[in-house]
C-alpha positions in Angstrom: 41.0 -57.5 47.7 39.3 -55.2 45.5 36.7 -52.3 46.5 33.5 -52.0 45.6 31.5 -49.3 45.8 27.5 -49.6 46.8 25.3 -46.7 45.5 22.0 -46.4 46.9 19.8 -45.7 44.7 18.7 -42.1 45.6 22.2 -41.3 46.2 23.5 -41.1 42.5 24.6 -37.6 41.5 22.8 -35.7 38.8 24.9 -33.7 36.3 22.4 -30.9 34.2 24.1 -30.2 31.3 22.5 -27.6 29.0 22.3 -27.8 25.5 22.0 -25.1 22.9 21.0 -27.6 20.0 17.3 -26.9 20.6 17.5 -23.7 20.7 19.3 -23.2 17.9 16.8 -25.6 16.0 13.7 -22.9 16.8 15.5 -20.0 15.9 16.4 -21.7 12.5 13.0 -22.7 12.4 11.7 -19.2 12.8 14.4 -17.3 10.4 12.7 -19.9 8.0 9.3 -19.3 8.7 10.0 -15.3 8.4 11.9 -15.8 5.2 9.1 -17.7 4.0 6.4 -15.2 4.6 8.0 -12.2 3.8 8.0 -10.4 0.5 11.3 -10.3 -1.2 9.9 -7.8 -4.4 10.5 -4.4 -3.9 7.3 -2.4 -3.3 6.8 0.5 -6.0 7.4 3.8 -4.6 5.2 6.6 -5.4 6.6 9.9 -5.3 4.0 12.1 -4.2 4.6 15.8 -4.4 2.8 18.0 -1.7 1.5 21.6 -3.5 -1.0 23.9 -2.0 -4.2 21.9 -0.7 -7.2 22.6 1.2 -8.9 22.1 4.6 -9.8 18.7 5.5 -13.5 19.3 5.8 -14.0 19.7 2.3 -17.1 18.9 0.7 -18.0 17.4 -3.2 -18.8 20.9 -4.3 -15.7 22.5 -2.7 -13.5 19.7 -4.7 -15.3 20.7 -7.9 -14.2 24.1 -8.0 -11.3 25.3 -10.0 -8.2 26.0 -7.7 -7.2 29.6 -7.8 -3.8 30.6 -9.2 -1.9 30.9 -12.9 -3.4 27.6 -13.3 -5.6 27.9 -16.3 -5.1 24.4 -17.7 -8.1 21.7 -18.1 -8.3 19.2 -14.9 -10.4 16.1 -15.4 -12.1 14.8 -12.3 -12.1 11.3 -11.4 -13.9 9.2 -8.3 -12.0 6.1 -7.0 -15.0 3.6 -6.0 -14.2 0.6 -4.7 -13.0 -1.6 -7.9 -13.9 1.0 -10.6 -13.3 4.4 -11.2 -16.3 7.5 -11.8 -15.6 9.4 -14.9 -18.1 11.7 -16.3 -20.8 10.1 -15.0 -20.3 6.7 -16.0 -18.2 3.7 -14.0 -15.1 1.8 -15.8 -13.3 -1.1 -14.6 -9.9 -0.9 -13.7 -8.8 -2.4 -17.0 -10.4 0.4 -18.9 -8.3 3.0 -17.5 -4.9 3.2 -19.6 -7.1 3.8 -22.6 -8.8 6.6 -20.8 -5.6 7.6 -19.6 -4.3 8.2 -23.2 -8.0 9.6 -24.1 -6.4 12.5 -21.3 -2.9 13.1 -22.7 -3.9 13.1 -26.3 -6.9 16.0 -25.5 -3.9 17.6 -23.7 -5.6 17.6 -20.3 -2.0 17.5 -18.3 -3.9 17.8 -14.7 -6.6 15.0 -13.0 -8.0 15.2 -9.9 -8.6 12.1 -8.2 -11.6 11.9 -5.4 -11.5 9.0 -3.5 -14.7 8.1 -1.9 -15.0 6.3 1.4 -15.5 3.0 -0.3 -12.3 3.2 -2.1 -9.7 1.1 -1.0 -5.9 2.3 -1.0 -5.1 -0.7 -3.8 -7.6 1.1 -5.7 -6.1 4.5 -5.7 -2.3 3.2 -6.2 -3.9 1.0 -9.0 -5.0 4.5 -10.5 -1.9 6.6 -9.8 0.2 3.7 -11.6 -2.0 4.0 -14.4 -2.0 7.3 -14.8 1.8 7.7 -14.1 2.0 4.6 -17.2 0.7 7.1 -19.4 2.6 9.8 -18.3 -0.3 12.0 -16.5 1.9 13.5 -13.9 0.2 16.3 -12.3 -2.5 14.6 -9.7 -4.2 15.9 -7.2 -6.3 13.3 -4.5 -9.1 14.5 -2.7 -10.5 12.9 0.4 -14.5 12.7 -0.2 -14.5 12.0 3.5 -16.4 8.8 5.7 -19.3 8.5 7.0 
């Protein structure tokens, strides 16, 4: 005589088992998504040199005045608008600058001083500085114009 066995049907034992391949699907899908969107180029660095500066409040006329010291060596002064840059009273495009930037270094003007007004983006003023640094104009000085 053989057994059988009767389940009922609420009676039948649950077994959980927990599985990692979902998991492990997500987090492959975010490494992706994170190697996706991230930049693999290396940013450029600029080396900034700090020298003797001046308060923070400083004003348009303050910024225009020769710095004291041995320094006796022609500066030109240059606003960083947004998308253009202020140069003796008249704007030029960003794709003007190199040439104005070997205007500088063959009038032996070794110093600029860059004033960034409060319109200026940051891509505006590392555009400039990698222009300028391009053509070899290494001595910069940035000025804060100051917000409203």
């Amino acid at each position: 005589m053989t057994q059988s066995r009767i389940e009922l049907p609420g009676a039948r034992k649950r077994s959980y088992v927990f599985a990692l391949t979902p998991l492990a699907d997500a987090m492959f899908q975010l490494l992706i998504f994170f190697m996706l969107t991230s930049s693999l180029t290396p940013y450029s660095l600029l080396t900034l040199a700090s020298g003797p500066g001046t308060a923070s409040g400083d004003t348009q006329e303050q910024v225009q005045e020769e710095p004291s010291g041995a320094d006796s060596d022609p500066a030109a002064t240059w606003t960083v608008e947004d998308g253009q840059v202020l140069a003796n009273g008249q704007a030029f495009g960003f794709d003007s600058l190199p040439q104005l930037a070997e205007i500088l270094v063959t009038a032996d003007t070794p110093r600029i001083m860059l004033i960034s007004s409060p319109r200026a983006r940051v891509q505006d003023l590392v555009t400039v500085l990698e222009i300028l640094a391009a053509a070899q104009i290494t001595s910069v000085q940035i000025v804060s114009m100051g917000g409203p």
